[in-house]
N, C-alpha and C positions, 0 to 999 in steps of 0.2 A: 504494500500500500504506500502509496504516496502523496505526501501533503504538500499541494502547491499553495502558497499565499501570495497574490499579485498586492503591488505593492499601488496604493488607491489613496495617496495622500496629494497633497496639490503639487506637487513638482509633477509624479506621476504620471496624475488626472490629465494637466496637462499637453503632456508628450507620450499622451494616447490609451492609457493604461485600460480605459473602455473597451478599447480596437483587440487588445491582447486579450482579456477576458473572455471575449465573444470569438476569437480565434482559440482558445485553450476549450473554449465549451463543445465547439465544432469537433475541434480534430477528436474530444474526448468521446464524443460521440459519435463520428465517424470510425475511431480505432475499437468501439465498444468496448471502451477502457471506466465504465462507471463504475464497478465496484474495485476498480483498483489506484485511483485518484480524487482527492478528496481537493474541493477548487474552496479558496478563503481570500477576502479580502484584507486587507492588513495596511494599516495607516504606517506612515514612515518608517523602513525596514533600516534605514540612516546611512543608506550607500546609493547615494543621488548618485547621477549621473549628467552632462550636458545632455546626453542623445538616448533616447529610449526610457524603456519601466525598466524596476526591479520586480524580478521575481526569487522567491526562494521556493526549492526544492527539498523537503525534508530541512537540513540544515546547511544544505549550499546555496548562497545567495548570489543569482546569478543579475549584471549590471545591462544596460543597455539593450534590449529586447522591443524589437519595433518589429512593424508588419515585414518589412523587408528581410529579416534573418529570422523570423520567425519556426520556419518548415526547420531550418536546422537544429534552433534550440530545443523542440520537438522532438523531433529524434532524439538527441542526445540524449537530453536530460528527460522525458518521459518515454519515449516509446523503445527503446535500447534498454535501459532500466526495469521495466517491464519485465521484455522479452527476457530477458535476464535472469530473472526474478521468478519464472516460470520456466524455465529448464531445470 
C-alpha cells in the first residue's frame, strides 16, 4: 500500500497541484490500483519548489511534479513500486 499526499498548500495550488491530483486519480484508476494507493491532501510538505507540486510517496518526498513529467513520476514512484510489491 501506498500513501501519496499531494502537496495543496498555496505555493502548490498555484503551480497546479489540482492538475496533478486529477492526473494521480486517473492513472489510479486507469492502472486499477484503488486498493493499493491511498490519495491525501496535505498542506505545506516545506520543500517548495520554483516549478511544479510536491508530492510525497510513503516517506519520499518527491519536488517538482507538473503535467509535463508526470507519466514518468508515475511509473517510478507508483506503478514500478506496485509491481514490485506484488511479485
Amino acid at each position: 500500500m501506498l500513501i501519496v499526499q499531494i502537496c495543496v498548500g498555496s505555493s502548490c495550488h498555484l503551480k497546479g497541484s489540482q492538475d496533478i491530483v486529477e492526473l494521480l486519480q486517473a492513472g489510479i484508476a486507469e492502472h486499477h490500483l484503488e486498493d493499493d494507493v491511498i490519495l491525501s491532501g496535505s498542506f505545506c510538505i516545506g520543500k517548495c519548489n520554483r516549478v511544479g507540486v510536491t508530492v510525497q510517496v510513503n516517506d519520499d518526498v518527491h519536488v517538482g511534479i507538473t503535467k509535463e513529467n508526470f507519466r514518468e513520476f508515475f511509473k517510478t514512484n507508483i506503478l514500478d513500486p506496485i509491481e514490485a510489491e506484488r511479485k
